[in-house]
N, C-alpha and C positions, 0 to 999 in steps of 0.2 A: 104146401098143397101141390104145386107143382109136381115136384119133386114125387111125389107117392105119385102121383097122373101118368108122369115119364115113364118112372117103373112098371105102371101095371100098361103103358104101350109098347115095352119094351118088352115084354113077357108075351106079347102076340107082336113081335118083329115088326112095331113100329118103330123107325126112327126116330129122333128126337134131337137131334142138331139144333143150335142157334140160330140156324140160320131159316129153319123148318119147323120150330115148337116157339111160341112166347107166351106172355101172362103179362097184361097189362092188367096192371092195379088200381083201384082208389076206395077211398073212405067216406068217409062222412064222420068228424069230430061235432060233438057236441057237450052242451055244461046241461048235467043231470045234478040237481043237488048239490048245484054253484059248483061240482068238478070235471071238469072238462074228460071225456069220453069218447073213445071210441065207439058208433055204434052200427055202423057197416061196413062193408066189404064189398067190394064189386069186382071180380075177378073175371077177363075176357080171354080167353085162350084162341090163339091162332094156330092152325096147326095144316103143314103140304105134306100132303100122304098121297099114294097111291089110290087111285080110285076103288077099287075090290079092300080096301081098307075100311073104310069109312065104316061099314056096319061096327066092326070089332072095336074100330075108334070111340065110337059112339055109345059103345055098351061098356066100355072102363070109364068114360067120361059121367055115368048114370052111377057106376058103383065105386069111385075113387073116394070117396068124401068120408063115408062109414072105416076107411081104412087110414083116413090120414091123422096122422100124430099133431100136427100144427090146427087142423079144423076141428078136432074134436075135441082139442083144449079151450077153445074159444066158443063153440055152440052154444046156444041157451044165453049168450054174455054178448054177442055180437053179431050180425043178420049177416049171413053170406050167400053173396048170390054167384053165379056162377054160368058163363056163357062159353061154348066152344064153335068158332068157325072154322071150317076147314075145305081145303079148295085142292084143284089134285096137282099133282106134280107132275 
């Protein structure tokens, strides 16, 4: 998920350094039918852009999901949720 995010802010000349793009993760395991499951996601993107960025940021951040190979295998199977802060540089 990232990764397809990167790209599409990379395709409107956001950077996306380490030091400037992350994704802190977590779940929520659960036993459905005595087997223990995966049954969310909570994805937090932090992301230091230029201020005149933030629109464009913001509208890849709304259409990345439809595009990503790792989210779209898991939909329907797993709640993802998805938050982006982003502060300027």
């Amino acid at each position: 998920m990232m990764g397809t995010f990167a790209a599409m802010l990379a395709k409107k000349r956001i950077p996306t350094p380490a030091e400037r793009f992350r994704a802190d993760v977590s779940g929520d395991i659960e036993a459905v039918d005595g087997v223990l499951k995966i049954t969310r996601i909570a994805v937090r993107y932090t992301l230091q852009l230029a201020s005149d960025k933030r629109d464009e940021a913001q509208a890849c951040f709304k259409t990345y999901l439809p595009g990503c190979p790792a989210a779209q295998s898991v939909i329907g199977c797993i709640d993802i949720t998805h938050t982006l802060e982003m502060t300027d540089r």
